[in-house]
Structures are given as structure tokens and as C-alpha cells.
C-alpha positions as CSV (number, residue, x, y, z in Angstrom):
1,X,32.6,-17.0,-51.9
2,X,29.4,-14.8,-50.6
3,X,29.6,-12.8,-47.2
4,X,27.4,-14.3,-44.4
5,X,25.4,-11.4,-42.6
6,X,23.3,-12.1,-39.5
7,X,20.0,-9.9,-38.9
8,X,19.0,-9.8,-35.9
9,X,15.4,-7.9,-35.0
10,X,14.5,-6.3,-31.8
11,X,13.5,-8.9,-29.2
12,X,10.1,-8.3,-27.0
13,X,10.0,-10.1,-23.6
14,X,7.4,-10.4,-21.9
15,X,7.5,-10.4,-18.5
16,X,4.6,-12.3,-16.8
17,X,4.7,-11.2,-13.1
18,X,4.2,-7.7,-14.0
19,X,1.1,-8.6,-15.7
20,X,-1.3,-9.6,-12.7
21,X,-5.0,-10.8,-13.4
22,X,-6.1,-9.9,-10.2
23,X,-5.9,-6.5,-10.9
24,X,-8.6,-6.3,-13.1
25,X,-11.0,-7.5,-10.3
26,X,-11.3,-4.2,-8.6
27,X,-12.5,-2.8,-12.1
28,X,-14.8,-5.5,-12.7
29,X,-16.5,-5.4,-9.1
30,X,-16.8,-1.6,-10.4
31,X,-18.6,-2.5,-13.7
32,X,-20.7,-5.2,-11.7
33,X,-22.4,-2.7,-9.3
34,X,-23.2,-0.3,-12.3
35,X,-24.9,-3.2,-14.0
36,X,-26.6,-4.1,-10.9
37,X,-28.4,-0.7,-10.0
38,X,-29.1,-0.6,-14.4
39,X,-30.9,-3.8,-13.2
40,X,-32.9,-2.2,-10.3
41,X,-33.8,0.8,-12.6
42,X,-35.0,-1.7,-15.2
43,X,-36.9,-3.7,-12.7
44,X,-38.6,-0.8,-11.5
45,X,-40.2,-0.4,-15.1
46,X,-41.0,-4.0,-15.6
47,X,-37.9,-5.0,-17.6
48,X,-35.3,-7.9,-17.8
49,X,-31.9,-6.7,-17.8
50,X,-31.8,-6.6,-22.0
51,X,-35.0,-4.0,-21.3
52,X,-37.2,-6.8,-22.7
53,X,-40.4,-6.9,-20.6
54,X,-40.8,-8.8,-17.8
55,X,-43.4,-11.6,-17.4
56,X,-46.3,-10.4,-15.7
57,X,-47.6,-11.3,-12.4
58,X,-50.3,-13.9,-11.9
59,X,-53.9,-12.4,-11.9
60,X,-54.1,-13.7,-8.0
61,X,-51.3,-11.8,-7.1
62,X,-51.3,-8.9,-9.1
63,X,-54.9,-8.7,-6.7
64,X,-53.2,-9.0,-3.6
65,X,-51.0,-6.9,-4.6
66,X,-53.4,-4.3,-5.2
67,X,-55.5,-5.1,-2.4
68,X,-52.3,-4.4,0.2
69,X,-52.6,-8.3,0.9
70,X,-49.4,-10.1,0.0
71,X,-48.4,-11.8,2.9
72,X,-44.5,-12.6,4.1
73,X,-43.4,-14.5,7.3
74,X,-43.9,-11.5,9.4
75,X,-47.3,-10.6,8.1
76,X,-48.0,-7.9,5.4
77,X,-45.5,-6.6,3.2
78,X,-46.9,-3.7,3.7
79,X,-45.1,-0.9,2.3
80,X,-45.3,2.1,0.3
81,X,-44.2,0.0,-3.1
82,X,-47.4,-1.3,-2.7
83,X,-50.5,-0.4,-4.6
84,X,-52.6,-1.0,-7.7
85,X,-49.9,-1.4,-10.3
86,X,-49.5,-5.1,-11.9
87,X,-46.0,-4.0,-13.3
88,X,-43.6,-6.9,-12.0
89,X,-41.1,-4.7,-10.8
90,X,-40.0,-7.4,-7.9
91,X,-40.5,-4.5,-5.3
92,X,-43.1,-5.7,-2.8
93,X,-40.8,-5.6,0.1
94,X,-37.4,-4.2,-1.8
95,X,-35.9,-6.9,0.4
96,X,-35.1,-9.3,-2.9
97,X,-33.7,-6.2,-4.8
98,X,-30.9,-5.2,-1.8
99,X,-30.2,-8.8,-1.0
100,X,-27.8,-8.8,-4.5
101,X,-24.6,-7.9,-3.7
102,X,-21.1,-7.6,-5.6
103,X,-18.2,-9.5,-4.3
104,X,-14.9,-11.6,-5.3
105,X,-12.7,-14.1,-4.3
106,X,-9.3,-15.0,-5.8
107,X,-10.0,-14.5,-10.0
108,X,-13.8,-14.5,-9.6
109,X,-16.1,-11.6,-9.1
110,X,-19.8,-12.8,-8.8
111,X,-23.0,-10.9,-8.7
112,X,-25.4,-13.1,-6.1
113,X,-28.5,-13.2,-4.3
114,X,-27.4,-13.0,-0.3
115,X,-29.2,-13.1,3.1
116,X,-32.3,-14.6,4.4
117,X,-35.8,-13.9,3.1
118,X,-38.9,-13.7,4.8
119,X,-40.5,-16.1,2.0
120,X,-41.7,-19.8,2.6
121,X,-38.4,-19.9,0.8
122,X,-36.2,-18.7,3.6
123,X,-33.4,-16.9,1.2
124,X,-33.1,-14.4,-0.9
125,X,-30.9,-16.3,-3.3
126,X,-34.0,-19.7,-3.1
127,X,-37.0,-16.5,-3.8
128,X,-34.9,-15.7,-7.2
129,X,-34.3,-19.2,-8.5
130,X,-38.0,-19.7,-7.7
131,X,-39.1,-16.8,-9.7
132,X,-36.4,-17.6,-12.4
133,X,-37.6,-21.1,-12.8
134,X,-41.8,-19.9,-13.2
135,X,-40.4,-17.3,-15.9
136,X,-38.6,-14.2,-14.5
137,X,-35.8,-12.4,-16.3
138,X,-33.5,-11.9,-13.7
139,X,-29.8,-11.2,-12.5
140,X,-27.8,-12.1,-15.9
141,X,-25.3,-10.3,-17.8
142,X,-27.2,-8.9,-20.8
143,X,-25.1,-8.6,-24.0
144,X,-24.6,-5.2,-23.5
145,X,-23.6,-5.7,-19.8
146,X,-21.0,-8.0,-21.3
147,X,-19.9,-4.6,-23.4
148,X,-19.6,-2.7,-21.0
149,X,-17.6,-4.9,-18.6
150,X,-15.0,-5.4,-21.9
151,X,-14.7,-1.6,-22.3
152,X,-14.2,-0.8,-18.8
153,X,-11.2,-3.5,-18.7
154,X,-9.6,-2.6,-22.1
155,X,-7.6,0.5,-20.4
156,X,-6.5,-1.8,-17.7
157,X,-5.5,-4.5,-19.7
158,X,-3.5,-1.9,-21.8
159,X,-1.8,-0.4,-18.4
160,X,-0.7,-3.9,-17.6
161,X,0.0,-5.1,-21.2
162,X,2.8,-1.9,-20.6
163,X,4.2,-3.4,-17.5
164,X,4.7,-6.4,-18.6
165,X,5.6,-6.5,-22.5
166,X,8.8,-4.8,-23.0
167,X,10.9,-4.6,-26.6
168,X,14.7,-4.9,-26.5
169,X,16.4,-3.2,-29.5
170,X,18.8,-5.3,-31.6
């Protein structure tokens, strides 16, 4: 009669409170603000986040643009980004551009348009789905945004992985 033998392999447990979602979020708030001020620099030259070109302002405006004429709540703009350039670089007032901020809530971190406006549309967040909706490229993750929020989690997610999956030898 043949010998019975029993092989046994190493076991790996994995332990799931040591592996914690939530922090990531302080690394992806992180990535978030990079992208956003990526954004501003690409505004600034008439681009869409993916560095494509932004859709050009209307002949009327791009006039009273030039002419010091574009008109808010409180009067004129008025202010030094101002002037004879018909690049959309969504900086009449810079008011649009520091309304996004970066924040997070649980497992979410959301980039988002905040705060009033002094627009007929009252809000910052209203001003950008207006200008979205005739045609602006605005405030979305890019594919290479998407990149670099992935390679900025990778070493975390490898910290945790650590923590949490541990092999027990046979």
C-alpha cells in the first residue's frame, strides 16, 4: 500500500482593516490641486486641459474685451487681465479660475466650481456649466491627469498592500 503525504503551502491572509481606502484620499486631494493649477497654466494659453485649444470667444466679446467693456454685476471687470488679446483664457476677472477648489468627503475627493459669481449667473459653479454647455473645455480629468493621479497612488497602495497582506509559512 502507498504512503499518503500531505503538502501543505504557505498560507497568505489578508487582513482588511489594515488596508484603509481612506488613506489614499490625502494623496489624491494632492494630485487634484497639481492638476488644477496645470489647468490654470493651460487656461492662461488658450488650452483645454488635454492642451487642445480652446474655443474662441465670440467676435462681440472678444471686442469688449478689448475695448475694457465687459461688464459684471458690480460694473467693469476691469482689471489688468484685460486688454486686446482674443485668447480665451477664462481670466477677465480671475474670479471663475480661484472659485475651483479641492476637497473630500468620506471616499470622494471632488474638484468643483465654489462661491458666488458676479455673473447674471450668480455662481461660479452656474458661469462654468454655462460656458461648458456653449463649447468650453473645462475642469475634466484629461487622460493624462487620470495617469498621473494612478502613479501618485501606486506607492500608497503598495504601503497598504504591506499592512495588510501577510504570508504565513507552512
Amino acid at each position: 500500500m502507498a504512503e499518503m503525504f500531505t503538502i501543505t503551502s504557505d498560507t497568505v491572509r489578508f487582513n482588511s482593516d489594515a488596508f484603509k481606502f481612506d488613506r489614499l484620499v490625502p494623496t489624491i486631494e494632492k494630485a487634484l490641486t497639481v492638476i488644477m493649477a496645470d489647468h490654470s497654466r493651460k487656461y492662461a494659453a488658450g488650452q483645454a486641459p488635454d492642451g487642445s485649444a480652446q474655443k474662441r470667444y465670440s467676435a462681440a466679446y472678444a471686442a469688449q474685451k478689448a475695448g475694457g467693456r465687459v461688464r459684471s454685476r458690480r460694473g467693469l471687470a476691469g482689471n489688468s487681465n484685460l486688454g486686446g488679446s482674443s485668447v480665451p483664457n477664462l481670466k477677465v476677472t480671475g474670479k471663475l479660475l480661484d472659485s475651483r477648489k479641492v476637497s473630500s468627503s468620506g471616499m470622494e475627493v471632488v474638484a468643483r466650481f465654489e462661491g458666488g459669481h458676479y455673473s447674471r449667473f450668480g455662481s461660479a459653479a452656474a458661469l462654468a456649466s454655462d460656458l461648458r454647455r456653449r463649447g468650453f473645455k473645462l475642469h475634466y480629468l484629461s487622460q493624462e491627469n487620470q495617469t498621473l493621479i494612478r502613479t501618485r497612488l501606486a506607492p500608497e497602495i503598495e504601503k497598504l498592500t504591506r499592512l495588510a497582506v501577510k504570508v504565513e509559512k507552512s
